[in-house]
N, C-alpha and C positions, 0 to 999 in steps of 0.2 A: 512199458508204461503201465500204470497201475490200471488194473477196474474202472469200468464204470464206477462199480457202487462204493468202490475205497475213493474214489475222485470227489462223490458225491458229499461222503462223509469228510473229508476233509477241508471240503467249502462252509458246511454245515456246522463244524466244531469252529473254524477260523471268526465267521460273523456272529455264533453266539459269542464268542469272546470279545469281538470288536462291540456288540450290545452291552455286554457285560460292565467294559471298562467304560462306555456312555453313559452308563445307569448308576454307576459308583459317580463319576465327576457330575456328572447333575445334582444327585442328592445331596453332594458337599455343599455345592455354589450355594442350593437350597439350603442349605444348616440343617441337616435331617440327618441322624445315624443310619449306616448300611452296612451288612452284614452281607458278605456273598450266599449266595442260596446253594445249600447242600442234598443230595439227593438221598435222604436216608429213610424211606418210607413217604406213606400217604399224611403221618399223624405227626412228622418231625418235621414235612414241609406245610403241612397246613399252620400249626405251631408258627413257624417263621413268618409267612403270610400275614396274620394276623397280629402278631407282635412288632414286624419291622416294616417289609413289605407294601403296606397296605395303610400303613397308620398317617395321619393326616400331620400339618405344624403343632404338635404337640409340645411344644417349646413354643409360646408366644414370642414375636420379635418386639424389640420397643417401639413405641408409636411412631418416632421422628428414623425408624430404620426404611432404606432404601431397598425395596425388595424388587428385583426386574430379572426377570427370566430374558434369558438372549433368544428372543426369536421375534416374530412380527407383531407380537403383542406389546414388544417393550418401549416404541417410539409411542403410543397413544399413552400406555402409562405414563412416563416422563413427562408430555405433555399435560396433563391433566395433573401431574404432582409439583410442578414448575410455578404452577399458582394456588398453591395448599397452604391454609392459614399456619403450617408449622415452618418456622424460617428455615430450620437447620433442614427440614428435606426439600424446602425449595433452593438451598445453596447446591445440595447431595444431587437435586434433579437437571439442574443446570449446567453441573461441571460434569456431571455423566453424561448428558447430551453434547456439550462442547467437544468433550472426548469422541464421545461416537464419529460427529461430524467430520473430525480428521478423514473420516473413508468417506468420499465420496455418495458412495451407494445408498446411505443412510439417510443424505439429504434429503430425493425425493420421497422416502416412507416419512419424513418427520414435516414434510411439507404438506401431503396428506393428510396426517393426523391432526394438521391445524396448528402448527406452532408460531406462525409470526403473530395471529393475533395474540397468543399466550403468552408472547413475549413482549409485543406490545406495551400489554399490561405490567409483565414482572417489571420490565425498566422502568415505573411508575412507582413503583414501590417506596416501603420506609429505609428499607437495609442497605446499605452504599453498595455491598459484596453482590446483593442479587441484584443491582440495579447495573453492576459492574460486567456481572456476568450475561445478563439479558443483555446488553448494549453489544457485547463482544459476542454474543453469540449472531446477533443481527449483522455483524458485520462480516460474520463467515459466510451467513447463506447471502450476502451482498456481492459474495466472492464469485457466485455461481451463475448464469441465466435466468437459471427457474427463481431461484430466491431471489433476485430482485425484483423479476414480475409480481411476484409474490407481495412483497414487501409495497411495491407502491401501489397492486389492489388493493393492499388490507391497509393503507394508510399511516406505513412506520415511517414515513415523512415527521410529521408532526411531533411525533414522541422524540424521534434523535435532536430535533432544534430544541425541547425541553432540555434535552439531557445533555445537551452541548453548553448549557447554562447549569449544570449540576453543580451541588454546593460539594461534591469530589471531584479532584481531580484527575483521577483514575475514569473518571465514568465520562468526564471530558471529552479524555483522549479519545474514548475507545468510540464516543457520537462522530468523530470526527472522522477514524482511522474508516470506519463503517460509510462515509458516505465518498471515502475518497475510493471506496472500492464498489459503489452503488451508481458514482455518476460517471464511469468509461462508458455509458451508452447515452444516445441522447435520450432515453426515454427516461432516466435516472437524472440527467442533468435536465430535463425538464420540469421533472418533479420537485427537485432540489429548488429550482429556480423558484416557481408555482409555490413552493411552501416557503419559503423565504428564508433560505437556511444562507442563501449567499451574501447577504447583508452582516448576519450572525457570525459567517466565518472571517469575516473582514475585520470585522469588530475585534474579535477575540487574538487576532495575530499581534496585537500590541497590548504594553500595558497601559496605555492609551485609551484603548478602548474598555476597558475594564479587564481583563487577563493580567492576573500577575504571576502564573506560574511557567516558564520557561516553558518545562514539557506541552504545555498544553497549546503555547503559540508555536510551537514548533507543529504539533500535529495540525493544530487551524492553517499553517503555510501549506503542509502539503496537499491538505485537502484542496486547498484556493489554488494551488498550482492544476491540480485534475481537472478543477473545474472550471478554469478560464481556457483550458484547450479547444472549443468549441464553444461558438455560440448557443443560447443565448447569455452563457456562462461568463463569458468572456466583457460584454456589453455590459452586463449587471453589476461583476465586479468595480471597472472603471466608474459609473454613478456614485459607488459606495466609496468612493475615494482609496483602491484598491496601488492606484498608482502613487499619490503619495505616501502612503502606508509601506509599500514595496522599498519606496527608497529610504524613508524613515529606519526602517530597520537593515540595509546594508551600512545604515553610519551607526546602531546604534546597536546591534542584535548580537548576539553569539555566534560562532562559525555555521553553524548546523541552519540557524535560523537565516542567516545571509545567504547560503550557497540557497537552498528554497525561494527566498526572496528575489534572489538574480533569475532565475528559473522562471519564476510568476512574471516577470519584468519580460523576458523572451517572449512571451502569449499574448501580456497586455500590450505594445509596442510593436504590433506589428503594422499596423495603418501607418500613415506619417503625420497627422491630427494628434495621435497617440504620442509617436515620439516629441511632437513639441511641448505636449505636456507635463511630457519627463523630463524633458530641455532646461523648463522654469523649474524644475524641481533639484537642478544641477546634480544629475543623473551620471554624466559623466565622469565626474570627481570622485562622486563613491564606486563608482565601477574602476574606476584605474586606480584608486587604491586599492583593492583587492586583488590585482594582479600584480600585489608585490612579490619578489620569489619567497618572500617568508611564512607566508599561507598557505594554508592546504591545501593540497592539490584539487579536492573536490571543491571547493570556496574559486579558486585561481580558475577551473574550469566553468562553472556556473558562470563567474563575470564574464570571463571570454564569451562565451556564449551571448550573455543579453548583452555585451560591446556590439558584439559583429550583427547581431538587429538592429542595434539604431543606426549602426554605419553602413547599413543595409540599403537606408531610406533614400527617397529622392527627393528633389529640391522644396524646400518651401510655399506654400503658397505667395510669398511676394518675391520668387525667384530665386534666394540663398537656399546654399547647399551648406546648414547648418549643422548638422550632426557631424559630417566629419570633420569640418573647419574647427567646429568647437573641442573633438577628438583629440586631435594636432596640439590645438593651444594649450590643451588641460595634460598634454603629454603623455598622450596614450603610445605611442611609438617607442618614446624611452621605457615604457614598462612593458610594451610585447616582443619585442625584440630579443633583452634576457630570454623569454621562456623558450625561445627555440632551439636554447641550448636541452633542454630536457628531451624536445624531441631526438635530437641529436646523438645525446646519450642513448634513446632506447634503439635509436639503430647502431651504434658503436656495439652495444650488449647484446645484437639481434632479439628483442623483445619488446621491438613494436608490432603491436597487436590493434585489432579493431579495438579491444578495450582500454588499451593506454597509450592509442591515439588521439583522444578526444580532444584533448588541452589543443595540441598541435595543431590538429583540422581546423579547430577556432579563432587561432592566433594566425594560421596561416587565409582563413578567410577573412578576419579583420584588417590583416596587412595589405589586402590586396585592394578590398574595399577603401583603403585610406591612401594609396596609391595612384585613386585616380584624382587626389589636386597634387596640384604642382610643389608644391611645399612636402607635401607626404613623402613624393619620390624621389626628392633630392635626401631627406631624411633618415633614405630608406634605403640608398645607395650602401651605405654599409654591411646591410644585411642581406647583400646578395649572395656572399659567399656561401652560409649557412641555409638560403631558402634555396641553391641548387646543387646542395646538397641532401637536401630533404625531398628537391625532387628526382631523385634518383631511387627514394623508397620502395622497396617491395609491396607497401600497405597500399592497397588502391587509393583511396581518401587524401591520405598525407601528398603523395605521389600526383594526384590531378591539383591539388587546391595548392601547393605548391609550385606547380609548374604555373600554375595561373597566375603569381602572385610573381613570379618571376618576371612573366612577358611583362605584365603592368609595370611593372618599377623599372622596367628596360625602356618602356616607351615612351618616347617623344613625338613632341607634334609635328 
């Protein structure tokens, strides 16, 4: 092995070099000429020092230029140039902060330095692109713990219900997309409520309500779907006429907009007061049209879903057992039955999975639930073949809620 002092020297030559090639890529980032330093005397490196070295931004950058050094200084800069009266570096300081926020890490320094009130403010703004990108940038740090806390000490309640009315539609979505990732706690879904933003979302899922741009009733549904998982989300909506609005758009909406709608229908409908008053709204009808096999599988799966909740319920208050009687007659049987052919297929192909079981699990817990009147299981007698065969699945899901759906259609009194 070599020396000590040849070891020494070659730690010592490896890290100047490693500073070396540090001191050149900083000066670039900075816009600053560099010159490597040559050892040729006292008067040929003082020379260099003083010429290249040492010399300050000797290149003015232009006013509206983004200058940020990467290290712990550059989340307070951003913040502070985010609301700078020159538009083009509050665009410049926005979309470098949104970039940042991809890593995690940067959240809490930028949460620190004060950005939700800063942003606050930018989505207040004249420029639709900064009002675009403050909106979107709130709805990252909404993605996170701290930024929500964040966000409903500092009061960005308030600014998204403005910006949820933006005369953009782009700035729409992004009030919407923002609070549908703000209200997964209740302390977010409280705020939400508290500032009244769930009246606003209601509103906006139709063009009815004033909303004429697709994308933006589409984002107001999924927000309204987060936000009716939990009370007092769920209460709020129903007042705002959240349940006839729901079925309004599975007769009236785009695929994207209906499979969300059916989905909001599953949360609001879950009491049986609820389902009667999707009952009067012949709730039914448009859910068993969408389980025709000509739709898409995520629209076909949605319906299934808020089917197998109203035929979930139990009897009425003056004794009928009106969900699924009404089920029956509107022909819900003639249209769940096809779909257990798809199950079928994904075991025939071995590619039923927890994720392209979903349709099946709902179709085979709607079966089962419409099995218990007597009209259902005589109905239903033909589809014994196929439902025990499906309970034979490897998939736990398919494999119990078929078995069950079996016994019921077997049973007599």
């Amino acid at each position: 092995s070599p020396p000590p002092a040849r070891q020494h020297s070659s730690v010592a030559g490896l890290l100047g070099t490693v500073l070396l090639a540090m001191h050149a890529v900083i000066r670039k980032r900075q816009g600053l000429p560099w010159e490597p330093e040559v050892s040729k005397g006292l008067s040929k490196n003082s020379t260099h020092l003083t010429n290249v070295a040492a010399i300050p931004n000797f290149q003015p950058l232009a006013e509206d230029e983004l200058t940020v050094a990467h290290g712990w200084l550059a989340h307070p800069k951003l913040v502070r140039e985010i609301t700078s009266h020159l538009l083009t570096l509050q665009q410049k300081a926005l979309s470098k902060m949104l970039e940042m926020m991809a890593a995690p890490r940067h959240i809490a320094s930028f949460l620190l330095a004060g950005c939700v009130p800063a942003l606050n403010v930018a989505c207040k703004g004249d420029d639709a692109e900064v009002r675009r990108l403050a909106t979107v940038t709130l709805g990252r740090l909404a993605r996170e713990d701290a930024g929500r806390k964040e966000m409903i000490a500092k009061k960005s309640i308030p600014a998204l219900v403005e910006r949820a009315g933006d005369s953009d539609a782009d700035v729409r979505c992004a009030a919407f997309e923002a609070v549908a990732s703000l209200v997964v706690t209740l302390e977010g879904l409280t705020a939400c409520h508290e500032g009244g933003f769930i009246k606003v979302t209601v509103d906006r899922c139709t063009a009815a309500g004033g909303e004429s741009e697709p994308s933006v009733q589409l984002a107001a549904l999924g927000a309204l779907h987060q936000l009716c998982k939990n009370d007092p989300g769920a209460g709020a909506a129903i007042e705002c006429g959240a349940i006839e609005m729901c079925i309004q758009v599975l007769e009236h909406g785009t695929e994207g907009m209906r499979e969300q709608a059916a989905f909001c229908l599953t949360t609001l409908t879950v009491e049986q007061e609820k389902k009667k008053m999707a009952m009067e709204q012949s709730v039914m009808i448009a859910l068993i049209m969408l389980l025709h096999p000509s739709k898409p599988l995520a629209v076909k799966t949605a319906a299934a879903c808020a089917l197998m909740t109203m035929c979930n319920g139990t009897r009425m208050s003056d004794g009928s057992n009106a969900c699924k009687v009404t089920a029956i007659k509107e022909g819900a049987i003639d249209a769940l039955v096809p779909l257990l052919q798809e199950g079928l297929q994904h075991e025939l192909a071995k590619t039923m999975t927890h994720e392209t079981s979903a349709l099946t699990v709902y179709v085979t817990k709607c079966i089962a639930a419409l099995s218990d009147s007597p009209i259902g299981r005589k109905q239903l007698q033909a589809a014994l073949g196929d439902l025990e065969a499906l309970a034979q699945s490897d998939e736990p899901l398919v494999k119990k809620h078929a078995t069950i759906a079996v016994q019921r259609v077997k049973w007599s009194p």
